[in-house]
C-alpha positions in Angstrom: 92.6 116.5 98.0 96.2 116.2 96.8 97.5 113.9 98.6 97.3 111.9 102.0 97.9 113.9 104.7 97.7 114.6 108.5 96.9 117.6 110.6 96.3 118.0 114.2 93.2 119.0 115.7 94.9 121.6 118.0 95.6 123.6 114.7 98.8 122.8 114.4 100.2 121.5 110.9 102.0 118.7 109.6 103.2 119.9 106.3 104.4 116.5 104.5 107.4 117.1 101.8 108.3 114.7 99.3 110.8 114.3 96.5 108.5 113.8 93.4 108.8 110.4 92.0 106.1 107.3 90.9 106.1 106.2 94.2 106.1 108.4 97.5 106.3 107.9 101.2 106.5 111.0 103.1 107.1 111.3 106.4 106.8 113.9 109.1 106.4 114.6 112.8 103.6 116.2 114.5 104.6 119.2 117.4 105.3 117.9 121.2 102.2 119.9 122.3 99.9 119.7 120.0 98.2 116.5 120.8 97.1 115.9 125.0 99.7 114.4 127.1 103.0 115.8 125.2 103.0 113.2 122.7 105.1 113.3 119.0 103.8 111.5 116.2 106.0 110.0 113.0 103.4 110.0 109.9 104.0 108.9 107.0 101.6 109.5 104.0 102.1 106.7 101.5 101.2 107.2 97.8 101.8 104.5 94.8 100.7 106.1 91.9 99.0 102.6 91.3 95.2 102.5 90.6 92.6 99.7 89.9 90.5 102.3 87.9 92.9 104.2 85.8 96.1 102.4 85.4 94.1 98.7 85.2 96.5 97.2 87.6 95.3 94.2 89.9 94.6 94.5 93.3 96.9 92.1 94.7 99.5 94.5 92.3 98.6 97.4 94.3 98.4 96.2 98.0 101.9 94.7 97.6 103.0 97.9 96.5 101.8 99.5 99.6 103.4 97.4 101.7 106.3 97.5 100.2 106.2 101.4 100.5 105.1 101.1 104.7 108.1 98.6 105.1 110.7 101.1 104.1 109.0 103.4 106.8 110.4 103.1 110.3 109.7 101.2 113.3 106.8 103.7 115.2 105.6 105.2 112.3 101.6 105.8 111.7 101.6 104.8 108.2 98.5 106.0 106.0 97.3 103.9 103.3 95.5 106.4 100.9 91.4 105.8 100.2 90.7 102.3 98.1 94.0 101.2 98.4 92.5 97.7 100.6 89.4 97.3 98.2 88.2 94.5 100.6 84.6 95.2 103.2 85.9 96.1 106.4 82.9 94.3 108.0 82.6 91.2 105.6 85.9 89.9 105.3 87.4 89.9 109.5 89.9 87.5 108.2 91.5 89.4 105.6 92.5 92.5 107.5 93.8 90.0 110.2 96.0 88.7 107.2 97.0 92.0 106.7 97.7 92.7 110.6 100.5 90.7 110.2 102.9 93.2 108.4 102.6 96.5 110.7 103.2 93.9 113.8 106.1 93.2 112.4 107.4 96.2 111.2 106.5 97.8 114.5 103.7 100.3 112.9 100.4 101.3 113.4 98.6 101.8 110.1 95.6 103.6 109.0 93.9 101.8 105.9 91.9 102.7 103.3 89.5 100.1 102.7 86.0 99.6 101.7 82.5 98.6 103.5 79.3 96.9 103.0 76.5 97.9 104.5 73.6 95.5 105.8 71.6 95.6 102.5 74.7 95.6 100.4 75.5 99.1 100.5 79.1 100.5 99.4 80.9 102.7 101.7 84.6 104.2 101.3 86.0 103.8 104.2 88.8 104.0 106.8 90.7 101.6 109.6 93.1 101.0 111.7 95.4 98.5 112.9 97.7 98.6 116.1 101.3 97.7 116.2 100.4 94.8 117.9 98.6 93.7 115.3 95.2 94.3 116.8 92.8 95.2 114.1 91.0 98.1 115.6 86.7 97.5 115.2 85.8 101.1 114.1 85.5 102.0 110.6 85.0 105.2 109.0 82.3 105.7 105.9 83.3 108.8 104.2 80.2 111.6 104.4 80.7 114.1 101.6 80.6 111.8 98.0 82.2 113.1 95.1 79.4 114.3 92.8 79.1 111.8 89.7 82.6 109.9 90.9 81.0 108.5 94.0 77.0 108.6 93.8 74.6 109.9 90.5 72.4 113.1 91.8 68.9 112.8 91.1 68.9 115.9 88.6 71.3 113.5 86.2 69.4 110.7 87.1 65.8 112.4 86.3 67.0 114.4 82.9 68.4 113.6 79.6 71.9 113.7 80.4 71.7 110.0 82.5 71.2 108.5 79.3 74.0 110.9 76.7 76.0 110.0 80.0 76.1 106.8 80.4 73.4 105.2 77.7 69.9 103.4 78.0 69.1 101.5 80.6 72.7 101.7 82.8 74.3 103.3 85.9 77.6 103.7 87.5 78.5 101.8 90.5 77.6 104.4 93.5 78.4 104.4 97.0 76.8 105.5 100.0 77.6 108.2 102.5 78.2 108.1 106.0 76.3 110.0 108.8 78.8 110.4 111.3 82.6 111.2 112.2 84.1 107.9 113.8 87.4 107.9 115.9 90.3 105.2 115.7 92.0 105.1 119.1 95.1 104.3 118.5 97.8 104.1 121.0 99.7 106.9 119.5 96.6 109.4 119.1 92.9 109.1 118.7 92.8 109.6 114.9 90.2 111.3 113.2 90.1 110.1 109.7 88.7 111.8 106.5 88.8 111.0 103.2 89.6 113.0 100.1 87.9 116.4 99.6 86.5 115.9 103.3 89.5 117.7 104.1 88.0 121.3 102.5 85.5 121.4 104.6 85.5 122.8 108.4 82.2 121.8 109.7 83.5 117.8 108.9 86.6 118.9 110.4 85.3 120.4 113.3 82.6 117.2 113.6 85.8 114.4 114.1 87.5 116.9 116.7 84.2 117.5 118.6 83.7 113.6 118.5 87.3 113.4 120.4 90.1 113.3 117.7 93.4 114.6 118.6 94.6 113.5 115.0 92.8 114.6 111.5 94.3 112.4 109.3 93.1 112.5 105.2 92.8 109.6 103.1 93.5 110.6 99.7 94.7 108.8 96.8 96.5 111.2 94.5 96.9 108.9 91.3 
């Protein structure tokens, strides 16, 4: 996927322009009648350009540069953090994405996040949240279902031929992550949002899952670095 972006499950699209530059924050509004009960959205799709991975930058480097980017955004706005952006375990560290509650309270926001999990045997999921504008950190989180072939998880025809070890050597893998098994909705007060990540966007049967399972929103988490 591009970049982080928003549609709504009634069909209609919210086509997010932005003035190319190092940094982004895009902003949009979703149509009157395409979400239940007449309501307009403000979304803004944030993008840093910053990565862990590929530009070596530190996390604390990154996260302030997010919140930096959702401060400029206005008061109401659903501000979405693209995927890995908040590399901390949603269900591990409670205290951290209060910390982090802080900032869309005051700004008057509600944020989607793009965080990380840990499953109960250690397992690594990339995964979606939400916080309220009141600062309520909302308890669902979102493991992404479709992995990224090699990026995300080694399939077992690498892993079981030759080209595990011209990959990546004797005796070593990558870090992999696990997959989700379900769609998950974040209710938030300004639509039930049903979030995806990256490439999860491409395909309709995922799509068609999160708006089945009650999203009003389909909002993709995408970090376009």
């Amino acid at each position: 996927s591009a970049s982080t972006s928003a549609t709504t499950s009634a069909s209609a699209s919210a086509s997010t322009s932005a003035t190319t530059s190092t940094t982004t924050s895009a902003t949009t509004s979703v149509p009157a009648d395409a979400i239940k009960g007449q309501k307009t959205v403000a979304v803004a799709a944030l993008q840093a350009n910053l990565s862990e991975v590929l530009h070596k930058a530190k996390s604390e480097v990154v996260v302030v540069k997010y919140l930096n980017l959702a401060r400029a955004c206005a008061p109401g706005t659903l501000c979405i953090w693209p995927e890995w952006s908040f590399p901390v375990p949603f269900s591990k560290s409670p205290r951290m994405f209060e910390a982090l509650a802080v900032f869309p309270k005051r700004d008057k926001q509600s944020w989607v996040v793009g965080a990380s999990d840990r499953g109960a045997h250690g397992e690594l999921y990339n995964s979606a949240c939400a916080i309220e504008s009141s600062g309520e950190v909302l308890p669902q989180v979102y493991h992404k279902r479709y992995l990224v072939p090699v990026g995300e998880y080694l399939p077992d025809w690498i892993k079981a031929t030759p080209l595990r070890f011209m990959m990546f050597g004797n005796n070593k893998l990558p870090k992999e992550s696990s997959s989700g098994s379900e769609p998950v909705i974040l209710p938030l007060k300004q639509a039930k949002i049903a979030p995806l990540i990256c490439f999860e966007a491409a395909y309709p049967r995922l799509c068609a899952q999160s708006v089945r399972a009650g999203g009003e929103l389909l909002v993709d988490c995408s970090d376009n670095r």
